[in-house]
C-alpha positions as CSV (number, residue, x, y, z in Angstrom):
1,X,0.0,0.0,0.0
2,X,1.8,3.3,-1.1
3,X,0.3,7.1,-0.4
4,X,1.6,10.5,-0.8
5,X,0.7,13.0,2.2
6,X,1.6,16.1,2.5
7,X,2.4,17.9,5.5
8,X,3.1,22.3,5.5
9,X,6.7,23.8,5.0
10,X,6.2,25.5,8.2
11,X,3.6,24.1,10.9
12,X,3.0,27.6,11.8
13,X,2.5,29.0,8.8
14,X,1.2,26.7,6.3
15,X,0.2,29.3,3.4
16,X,4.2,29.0,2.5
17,X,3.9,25.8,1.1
18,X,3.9,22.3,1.2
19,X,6.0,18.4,1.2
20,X,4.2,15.5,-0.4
21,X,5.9,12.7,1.8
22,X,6.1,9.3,0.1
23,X,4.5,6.8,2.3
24,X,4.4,3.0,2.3
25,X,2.7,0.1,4.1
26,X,3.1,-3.1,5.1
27,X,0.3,-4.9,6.3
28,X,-0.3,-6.7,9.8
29,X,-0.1,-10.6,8.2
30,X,-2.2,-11.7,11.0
31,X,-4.9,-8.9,11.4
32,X,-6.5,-11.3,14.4
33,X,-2.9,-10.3,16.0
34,X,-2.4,-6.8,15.2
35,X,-1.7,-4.5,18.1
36,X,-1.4,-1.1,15.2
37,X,0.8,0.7,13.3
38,X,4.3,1.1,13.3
39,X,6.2,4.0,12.1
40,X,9.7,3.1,10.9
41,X,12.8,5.1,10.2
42,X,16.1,4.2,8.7
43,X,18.1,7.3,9.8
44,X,20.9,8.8,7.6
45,X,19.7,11.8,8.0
46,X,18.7,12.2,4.3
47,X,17.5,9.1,3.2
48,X,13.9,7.8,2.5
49,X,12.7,5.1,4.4
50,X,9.9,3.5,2.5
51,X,11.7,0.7,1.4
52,X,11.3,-0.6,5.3
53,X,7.8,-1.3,4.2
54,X,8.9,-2.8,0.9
55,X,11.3,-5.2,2.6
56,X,9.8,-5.3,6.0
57,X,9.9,-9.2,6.3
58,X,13.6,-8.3,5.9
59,X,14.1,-6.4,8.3
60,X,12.0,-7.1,11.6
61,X,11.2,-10.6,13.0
62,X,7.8,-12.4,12.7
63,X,6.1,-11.2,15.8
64,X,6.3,-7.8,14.2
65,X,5.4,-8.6,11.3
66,X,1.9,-10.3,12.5
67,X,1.4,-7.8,14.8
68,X,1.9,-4.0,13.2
69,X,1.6,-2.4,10.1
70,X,4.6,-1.6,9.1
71,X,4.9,2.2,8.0
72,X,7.9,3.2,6.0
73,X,8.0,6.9,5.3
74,X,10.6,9.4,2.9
75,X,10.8,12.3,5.1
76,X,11.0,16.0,3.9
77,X,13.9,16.7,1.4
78,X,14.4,12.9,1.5
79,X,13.7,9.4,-1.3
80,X,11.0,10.1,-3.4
81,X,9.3,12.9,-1.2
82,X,8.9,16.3,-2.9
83,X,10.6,18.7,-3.2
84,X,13.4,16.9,-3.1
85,X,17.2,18.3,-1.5
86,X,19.4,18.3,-4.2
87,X,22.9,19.4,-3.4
88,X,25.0,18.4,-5.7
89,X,25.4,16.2,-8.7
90,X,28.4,14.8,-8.4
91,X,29.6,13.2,-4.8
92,X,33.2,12.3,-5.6
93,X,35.1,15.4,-5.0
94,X,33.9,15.5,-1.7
95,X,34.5,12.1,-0.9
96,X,37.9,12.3,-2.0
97,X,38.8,15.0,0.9
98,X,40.4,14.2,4.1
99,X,37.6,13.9,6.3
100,X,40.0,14.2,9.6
101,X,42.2,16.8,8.5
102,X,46.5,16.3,10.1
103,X,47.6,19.3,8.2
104,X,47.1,23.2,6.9
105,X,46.6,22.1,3.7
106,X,43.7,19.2,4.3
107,X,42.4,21.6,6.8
108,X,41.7,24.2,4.0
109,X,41.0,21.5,1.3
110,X,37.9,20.3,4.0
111,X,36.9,24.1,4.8
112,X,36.8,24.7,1.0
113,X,34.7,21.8,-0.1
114,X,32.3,22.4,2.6
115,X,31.9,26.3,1.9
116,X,31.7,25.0,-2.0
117,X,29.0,22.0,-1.0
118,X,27.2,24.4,1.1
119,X,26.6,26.9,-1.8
120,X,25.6,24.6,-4.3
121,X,22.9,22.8,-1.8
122,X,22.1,26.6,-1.3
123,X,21.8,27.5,-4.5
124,X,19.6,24.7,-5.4
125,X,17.7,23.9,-2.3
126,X,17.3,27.2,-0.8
127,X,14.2,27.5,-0.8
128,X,13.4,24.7,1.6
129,X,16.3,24.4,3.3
130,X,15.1,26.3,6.4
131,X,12.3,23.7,6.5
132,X,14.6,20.8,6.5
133,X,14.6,19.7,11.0
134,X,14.7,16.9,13.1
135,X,12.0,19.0,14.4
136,X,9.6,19.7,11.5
137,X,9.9,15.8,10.9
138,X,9.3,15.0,14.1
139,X,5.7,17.2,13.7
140,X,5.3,14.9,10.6
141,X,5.5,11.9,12.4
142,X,3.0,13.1,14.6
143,X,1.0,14.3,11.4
144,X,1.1,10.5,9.7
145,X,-0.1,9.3,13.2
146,X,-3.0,11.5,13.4
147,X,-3.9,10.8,9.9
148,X,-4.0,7.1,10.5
149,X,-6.2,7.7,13.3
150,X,-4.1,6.2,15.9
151,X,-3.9,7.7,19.3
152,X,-0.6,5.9,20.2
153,X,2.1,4.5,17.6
154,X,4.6,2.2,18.1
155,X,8.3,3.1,16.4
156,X,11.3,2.1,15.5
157,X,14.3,3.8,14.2
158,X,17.9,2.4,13.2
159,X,21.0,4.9,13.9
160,X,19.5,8.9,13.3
161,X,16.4,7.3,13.6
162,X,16.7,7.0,17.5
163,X,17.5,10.9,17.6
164,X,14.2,11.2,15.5
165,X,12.3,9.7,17.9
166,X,13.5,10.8,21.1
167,X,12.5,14.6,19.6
168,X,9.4,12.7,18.4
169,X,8.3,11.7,22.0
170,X,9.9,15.2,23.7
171,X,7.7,16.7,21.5
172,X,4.5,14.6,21.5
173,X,4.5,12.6,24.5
């Protein structure tokens, strides 16, 4: 089951705009056993997470799977969500710099690229970057839970994904 669902640029303004969110789910395979939704994330940040739904049987163990609907989201800027954050086109010049600089010369070769990534992403994400939060996603999450028409959710995130839901439950407990 795939939806789009769009949530405002800014919760407290929403004339500004708007993010269509990619959403997928996977349903409860033993609806006499299911318990409700479960909203997954795979952190990054900056990647989509849908494919947690597409390959959920994958990823969490059978009790889960009976139990909860598995939902598997792209958040803003992220997967096939819109708009989209595009930086840059082409990732190897960055890769290619000394992450953990030893000398003056790596040190400005990392402070350049950065300065250089951060106006490109700038130049052609601008417009949405200030709407791009831990935060914002965090009221989306909460958006997607009230549109199911859950009270509670249950959730899971892997690595960023834990950050994203301890501002989640700060925010909404």
């Amino acid at each position: 089951m795939c939806a789009d669902f769009k949530v405002p640029y800014d919760y407290d303004n929403p004339s500004i705009g708007q993010f269509t969110l990619k959403l997928k789910m996977h349903k409860a395979t033993e609806p006499s056993k299911r318990v409700g939704s479960m909203l997954v994330n795979p952190g990054g940040p900056g990647f989509g997470g849908t494919f947690l739904a597409d390959t959920a049987t994958s990823y969490f163990g059978g009790a889960l799977i009976e139990a909860f609907d598995i939902i598997g989201w792209d958040p803003r800027g992220t997967g096939e969500s819109t708009p989209f954050v595009d930086c840059i086109d082409n990732y190897d010049d960055y890769f290619a710099v000394d992450p953990t600089p030893q000398t003056p010369a790596e040190k400005s070769a990392l402070v350049d690229a950065t300065r250089l990534f951060s106006e490109e992403c700038e130049k052609n994400s601008g417009e949405i970057l200030p709407y791009i939060s831990t935060n914002n996603t965090a009221r989306d999450m909460d958006a997607i839970r009230a549109a199911l028409g859950e009270d509670k959710i249950t959730y899971f995130g892997f690595s960023y994904g834990s950050e994203l839901g301890a501002t989640w439950i700060t925010m909404f407990p």
